[in-house]
Wavefront OBJ file of the C-alpha trace (Angstrom):
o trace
v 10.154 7.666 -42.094
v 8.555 9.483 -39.180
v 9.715 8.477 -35.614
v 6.810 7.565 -32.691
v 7.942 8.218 -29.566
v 6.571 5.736 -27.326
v 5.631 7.051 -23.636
v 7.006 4.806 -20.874
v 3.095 2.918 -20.114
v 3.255 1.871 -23.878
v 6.546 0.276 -23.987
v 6.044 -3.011 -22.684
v 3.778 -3.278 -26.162
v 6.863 -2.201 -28.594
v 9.622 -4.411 -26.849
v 10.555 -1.733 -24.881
v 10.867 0.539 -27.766
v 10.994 4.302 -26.846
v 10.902 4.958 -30.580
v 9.857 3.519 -33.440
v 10.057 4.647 -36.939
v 6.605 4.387 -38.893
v 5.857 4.916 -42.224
v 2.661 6.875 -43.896
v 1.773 10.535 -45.015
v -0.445 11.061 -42.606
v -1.043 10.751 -39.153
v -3.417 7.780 -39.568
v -1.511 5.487 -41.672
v 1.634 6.164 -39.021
v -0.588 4.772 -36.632
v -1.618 1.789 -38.778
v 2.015 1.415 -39.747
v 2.309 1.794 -35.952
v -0.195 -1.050 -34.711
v 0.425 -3.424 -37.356
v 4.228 -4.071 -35.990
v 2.822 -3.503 -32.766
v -0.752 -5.615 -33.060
v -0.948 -5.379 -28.754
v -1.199 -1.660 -28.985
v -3.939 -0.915 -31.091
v -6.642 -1.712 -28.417
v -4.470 0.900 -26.227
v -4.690 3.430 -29.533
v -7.646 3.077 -31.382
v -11.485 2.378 -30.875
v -13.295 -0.297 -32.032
v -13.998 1.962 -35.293
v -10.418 2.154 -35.685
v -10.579 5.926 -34.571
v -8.018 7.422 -31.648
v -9.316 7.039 -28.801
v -10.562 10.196 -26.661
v -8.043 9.853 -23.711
v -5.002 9.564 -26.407
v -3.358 12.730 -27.207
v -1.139 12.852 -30.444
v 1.291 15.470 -31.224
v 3.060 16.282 -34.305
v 6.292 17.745 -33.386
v 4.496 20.499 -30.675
v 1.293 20.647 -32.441
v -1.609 19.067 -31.135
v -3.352 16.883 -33.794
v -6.635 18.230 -32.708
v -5.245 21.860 -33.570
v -3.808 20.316 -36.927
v -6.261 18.042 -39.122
v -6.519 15.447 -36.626
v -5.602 12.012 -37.824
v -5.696 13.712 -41.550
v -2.835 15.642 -40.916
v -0.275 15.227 -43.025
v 3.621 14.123 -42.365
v 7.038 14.906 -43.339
v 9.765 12.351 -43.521
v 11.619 14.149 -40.503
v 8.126 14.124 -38.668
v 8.276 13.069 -34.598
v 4.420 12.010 -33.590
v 4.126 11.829 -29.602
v 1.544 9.867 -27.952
v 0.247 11.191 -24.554
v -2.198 9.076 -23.212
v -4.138 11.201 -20.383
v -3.725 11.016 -16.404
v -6.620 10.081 -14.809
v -6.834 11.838 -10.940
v -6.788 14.460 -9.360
v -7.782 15.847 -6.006
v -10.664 16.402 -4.593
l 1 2 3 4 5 6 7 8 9 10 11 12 13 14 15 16 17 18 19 20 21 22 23 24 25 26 27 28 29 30 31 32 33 34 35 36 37 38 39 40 41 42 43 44 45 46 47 48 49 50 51 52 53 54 55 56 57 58 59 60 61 62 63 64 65 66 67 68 69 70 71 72 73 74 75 76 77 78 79 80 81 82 83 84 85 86 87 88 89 90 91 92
């Protein structure tokens, strides 16, 4: 099973969880695996298409997804997925 590691904003939707072991091939159905345990974090993941959502940034191992296959892209048992969700701010 592939592990999730959770980032700290996330956690109060996993139980605290800092990882979470997922099953699926691909990035996609980890997710899915992901939000159906977790049903309060899908709205935080996903679109109302069921897509990723812009601001979420998903690494396999230290590949971004978006450099890979996207949500296509395919998993190993040993897999770690991160989810970065993006910092707003900045200065002006």
């Amino acid at each position: 099973m592939a592990t999730v590691i959770i980032p700290t904003p996330l956690r109060k939707f996993t139980n605290q969880n800092s990882r979470v072991q997922v099953s699926g091939s691909s990035v996609q159905e980890a997710i899915g695996d992901l939000t159906l345990n977790f049903p309060d974090l899908k709205k935080n993941l996903l679109d109302e298409n069921g897509k990723l959502r812009s601001f979420v940034n998903v690494f396999v191992g230290e590949e971004d997804i978006r450099n890979l296959q996207n949500e296509q892209t395919q998993l190993q048992p040993d897999s770690t997925i991160s989810i970065i969700p993006a910092i707003a701010g900045g200065s002006h």
